[in-house]
N, C-alpha and C positions, 0 to 999 in steps of 0.2 A: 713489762709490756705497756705500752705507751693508751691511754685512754682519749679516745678522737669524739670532740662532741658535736656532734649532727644538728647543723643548723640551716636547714632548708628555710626561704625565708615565709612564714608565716602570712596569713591573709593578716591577722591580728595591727604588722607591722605593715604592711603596705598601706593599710585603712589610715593608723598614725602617720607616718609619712602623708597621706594625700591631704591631712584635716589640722594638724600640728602646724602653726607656726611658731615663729622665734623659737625654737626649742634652743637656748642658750644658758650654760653654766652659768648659774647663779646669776642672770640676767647686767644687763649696765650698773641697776639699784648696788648689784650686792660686788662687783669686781671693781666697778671705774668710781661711782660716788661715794662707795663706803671707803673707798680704799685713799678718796682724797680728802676725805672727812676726818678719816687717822690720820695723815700726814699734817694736816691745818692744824689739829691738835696737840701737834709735836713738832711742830717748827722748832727751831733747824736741828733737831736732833735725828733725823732719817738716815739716808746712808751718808756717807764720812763727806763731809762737804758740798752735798747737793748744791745746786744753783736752783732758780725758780724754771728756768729752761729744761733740768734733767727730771725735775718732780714731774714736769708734764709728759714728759719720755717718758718716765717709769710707769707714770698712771694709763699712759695711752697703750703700754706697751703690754699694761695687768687684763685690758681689755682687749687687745689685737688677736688672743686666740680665737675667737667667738667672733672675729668680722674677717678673716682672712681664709681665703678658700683653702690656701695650703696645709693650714694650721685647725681649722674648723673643726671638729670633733664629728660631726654628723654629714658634712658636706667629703671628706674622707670614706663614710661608710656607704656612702649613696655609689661614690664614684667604683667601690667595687662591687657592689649591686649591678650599677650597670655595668661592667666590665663583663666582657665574653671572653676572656681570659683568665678568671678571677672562681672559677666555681670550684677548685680546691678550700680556700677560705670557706664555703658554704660549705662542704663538707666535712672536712677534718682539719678546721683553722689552719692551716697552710698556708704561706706566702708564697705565693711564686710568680710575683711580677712588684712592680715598682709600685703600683699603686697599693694593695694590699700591705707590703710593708712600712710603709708608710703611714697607713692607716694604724697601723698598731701602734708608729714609734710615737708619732703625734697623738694619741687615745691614750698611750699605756703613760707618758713621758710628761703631756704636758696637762692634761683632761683628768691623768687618776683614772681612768679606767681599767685597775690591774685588778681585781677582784681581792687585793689584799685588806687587813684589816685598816680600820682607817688610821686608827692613832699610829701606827707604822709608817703612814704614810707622809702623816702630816710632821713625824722628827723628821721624814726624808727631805720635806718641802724647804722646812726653816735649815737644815744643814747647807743646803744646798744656796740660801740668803746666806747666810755667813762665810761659805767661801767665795762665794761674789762681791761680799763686804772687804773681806780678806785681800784681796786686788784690789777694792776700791781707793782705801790707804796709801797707796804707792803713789806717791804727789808726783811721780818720772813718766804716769798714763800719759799716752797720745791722747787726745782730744777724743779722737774716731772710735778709739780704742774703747774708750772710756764710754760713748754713746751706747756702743755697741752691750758693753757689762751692761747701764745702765736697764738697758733694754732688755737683758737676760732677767735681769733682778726683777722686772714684770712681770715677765714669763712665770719666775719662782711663788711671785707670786699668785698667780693665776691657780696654780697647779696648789697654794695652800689654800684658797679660796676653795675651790673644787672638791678638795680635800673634806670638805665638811658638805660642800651639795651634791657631789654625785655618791654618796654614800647611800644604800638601799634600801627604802624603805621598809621592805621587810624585816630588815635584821634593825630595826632599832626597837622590836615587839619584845620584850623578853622573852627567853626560853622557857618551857615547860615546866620544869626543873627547878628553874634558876632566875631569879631575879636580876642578875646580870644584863646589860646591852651587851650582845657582841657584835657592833657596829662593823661591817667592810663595804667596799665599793664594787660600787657595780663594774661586771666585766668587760672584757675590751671586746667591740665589734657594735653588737646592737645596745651598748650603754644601758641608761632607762628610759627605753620605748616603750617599755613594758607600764610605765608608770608615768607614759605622757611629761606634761612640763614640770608636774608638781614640783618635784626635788629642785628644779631652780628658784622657785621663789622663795624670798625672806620667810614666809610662815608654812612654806613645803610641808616641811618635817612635825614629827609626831613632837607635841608642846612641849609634852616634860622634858623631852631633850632638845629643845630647841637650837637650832644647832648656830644660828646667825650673831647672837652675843657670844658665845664662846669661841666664834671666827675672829671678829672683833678684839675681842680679847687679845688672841691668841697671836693677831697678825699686829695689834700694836707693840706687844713686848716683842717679838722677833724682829722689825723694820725701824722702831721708836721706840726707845725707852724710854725716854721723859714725857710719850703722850699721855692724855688726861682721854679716855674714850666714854667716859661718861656720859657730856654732850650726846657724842654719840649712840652710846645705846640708850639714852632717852627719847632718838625718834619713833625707838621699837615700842608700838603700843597694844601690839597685838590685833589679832583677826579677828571680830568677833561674829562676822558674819560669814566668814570662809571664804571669802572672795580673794583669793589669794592675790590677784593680779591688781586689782584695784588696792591692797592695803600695801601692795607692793609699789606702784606708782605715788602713793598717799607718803608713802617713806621716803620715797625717791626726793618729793619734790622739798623735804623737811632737809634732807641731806644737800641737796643743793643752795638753801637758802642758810646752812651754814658756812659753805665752802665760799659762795660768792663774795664777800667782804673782802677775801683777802687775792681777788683775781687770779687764786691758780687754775680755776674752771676753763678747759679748752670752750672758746664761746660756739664753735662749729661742731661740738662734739657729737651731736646729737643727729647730723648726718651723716656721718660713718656709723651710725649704729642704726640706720633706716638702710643700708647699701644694698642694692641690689642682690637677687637669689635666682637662683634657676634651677632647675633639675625636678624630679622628684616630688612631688606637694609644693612645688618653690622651697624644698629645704633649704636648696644647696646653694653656699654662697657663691656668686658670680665674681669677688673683684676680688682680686689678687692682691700678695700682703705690701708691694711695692706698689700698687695703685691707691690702695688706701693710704700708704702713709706719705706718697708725693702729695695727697690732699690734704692730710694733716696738717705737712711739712713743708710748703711751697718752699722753704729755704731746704736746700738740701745741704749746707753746711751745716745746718744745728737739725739733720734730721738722721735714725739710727739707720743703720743698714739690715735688711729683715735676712738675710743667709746668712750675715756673720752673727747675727746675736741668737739667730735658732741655732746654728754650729757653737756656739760660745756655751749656751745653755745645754743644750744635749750633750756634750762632752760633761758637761760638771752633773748632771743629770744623772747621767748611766753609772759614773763611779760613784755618784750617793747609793742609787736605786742600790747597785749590786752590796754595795757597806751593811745593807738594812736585807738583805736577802732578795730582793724584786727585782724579778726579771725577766721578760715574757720566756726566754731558751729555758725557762724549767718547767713550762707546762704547769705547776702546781696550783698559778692564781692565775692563768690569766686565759686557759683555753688558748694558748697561740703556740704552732710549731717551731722549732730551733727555724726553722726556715725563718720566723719572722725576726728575726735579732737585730737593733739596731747598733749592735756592733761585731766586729770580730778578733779574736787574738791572734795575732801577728806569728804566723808559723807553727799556728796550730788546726787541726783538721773539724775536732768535737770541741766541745763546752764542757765537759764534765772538771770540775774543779778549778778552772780557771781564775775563778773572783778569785781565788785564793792563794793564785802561783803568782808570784813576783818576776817569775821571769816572762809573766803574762802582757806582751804591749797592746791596751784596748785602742782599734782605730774604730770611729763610729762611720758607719758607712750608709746612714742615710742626711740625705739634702734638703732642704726646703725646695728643689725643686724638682722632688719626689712628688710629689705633693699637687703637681698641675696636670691637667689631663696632658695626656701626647697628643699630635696632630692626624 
């Protein structure tokens, strides 16, 4: 018997919604500057032959989920809030329109918002870098092609990033019991509302586990092996007054004044990260992922295409998630019905055992422009 969890929406979250801003994973500090600050330290050992043109792809690309309305994690959960279509989702996580599935595929897919444990999540992140790597190799890429990986391999990363900041604060208390962390992510739908912006900044998280060195770490040996991220975790000085947001900007700007020496710093980067919001408290973002990135990108010959690298990703995506057990059709971590699946097996009716039939063909059946309101 299937367990339906009842999620009427709460004054608690409409009050967040109306007084919350930036509520973004792990903020710009911790996805687009940390992540060029590891790169600067690992020149040219990144993915198999970067150019200084694909490092800014791939960095713009670690940031694009958090500015692009399609892809947005919150601006997602607004748009089935407002939907008058959409009040299955509020009662027994059901998908049954385009915007709600969606909402899952981009939360559960790219955000980590599956309720799984976290270090499950984060082998599923870096597997998922290494068969993008695995293509990257192939010196016969089309150019476009190749933008396109690129631009997934952001995504990959975003989603190992996440990995470590949407992970829930509660569960990093120890158990009763047990002196154990048993660290998971928060769930798909209302993320951590519950818990305001904290889990995005660099000093969110409870100290002893601080979770923003061992990102670091962990996204230099997956992306860069020959980085030195020392440099880098020596901007980390600690909070000591709690101002999370101020020692957050405080790091920001130490991280930026290592990167800039060697000009991989997009110099306009910093207004794609101010872009317009609308909706809801102004959650929700306003510009779409093709609007931001023809800004980025005024060339559009050296610039990625946002449907083929969200399709490029989500395909290598779902056959990790399912590799690692995760996947919202089992209800188990993520409170979402088989309705919400962002894929299906090819002449098959249910789900039950599929990850594991070969004669299983996965077609993913949701778009990036799933993801835009309808007219």
């Amino acid at each position: 018997m299937k367990k339906y969890s009842f999620r009427f929406i709460p004054v608690w979250l409409l009050i967040c919604l109306s007084v919350c801003s930036d509520v973004y994973a792990y903020n710009d500090t911790g996805h687009y500057y940390t992540l060029l600050a590891v790169i600067d330290s690992g020149l040219p050992s990144t993915a198999p032959k970067q150019t200084l043109d694909e490092i800014r792809i791939e960095a713009f690309c670690a940031e694009l989920p958090d500015l692009a309305l399609e892809l947005d994690a919150i601006t997602q959960r607004v748009r089935v809030l407002e939907s008058t279509r959409d009040f299955l989702w509020g009662l027994r996580g059901q998908c049954r329109t385009k915007e709600s599935s969606h909402m899952v595929a981009s939360q559960y897919y790219l955000h980590g918002l599956s309720g799984v444990p976290a270090p499950q999540l984060r082998l599923a992140a870096q597997d998922i870098i290494r068969e993008i790597d695995g293509e990257l190799v192939n010196n016969g890429l089309d150019k476009s092609l190749r933008r396109q990986l690129i631009c997934a391999r952001g995504f990959a990363i975003h989603l190992y990033g996440d990995s470590f900041a949407h992970v829930k604060l509660e569960s990093e208390t120890p158990r009763f019991f047990s002196r154990d962390y048993k660290t998971e992510m928060y769930d798909t739908g209302l993320g951590h509302a519950r818990d305001g912006h904290k889990p995005d900044y660099l000093y969110g998280h409870n100290i002893e586990i601080n979770k923003w060195p061992k990102y670091v770490q962990g996204i230099s040996s997956a992306i860069a092996p020959d980085a030195n991220p020392k440099p880098v975790l020596d901007t980390h000085k600690g909070c000591p007054d709690g101002n999370f947001q101020n020692c957050d900007n405080r790091d920001k700007e130490v991280l930026i004044s290592i990167i800039r020496e060697k000009a991989i710093l997009m110099a306009n980067m910093q207004k794609f990260l101010n872009t317009g919001s609308s909706g809801i408290g102004d959650m929700a973002r306003a510009t779409t992922c093709d609007q931001v990135v023809k800004s980025a990108f005024p060339d559009t010959s050296n610039a990625p295409d946002c449907s083929k690298a969200w399709g490029s990703y989500l395909d290598k995506a779902i056959r990790v998630f399912l590799k690692y057990g995760i996947d919202p059709t089992s209800r188990v971590n993520a409170s979402a019905d088989y309705s919400c699946s962002a894929w299906r097996c090819a002449g098959k009716v249910n789900y039950n055992g599929e990850a594991n039939d070969s004669s299983c063909k996965i077609e993913v059946t949701d778009t990036l422009e799933d993801g835009v309101k309808e007219p």
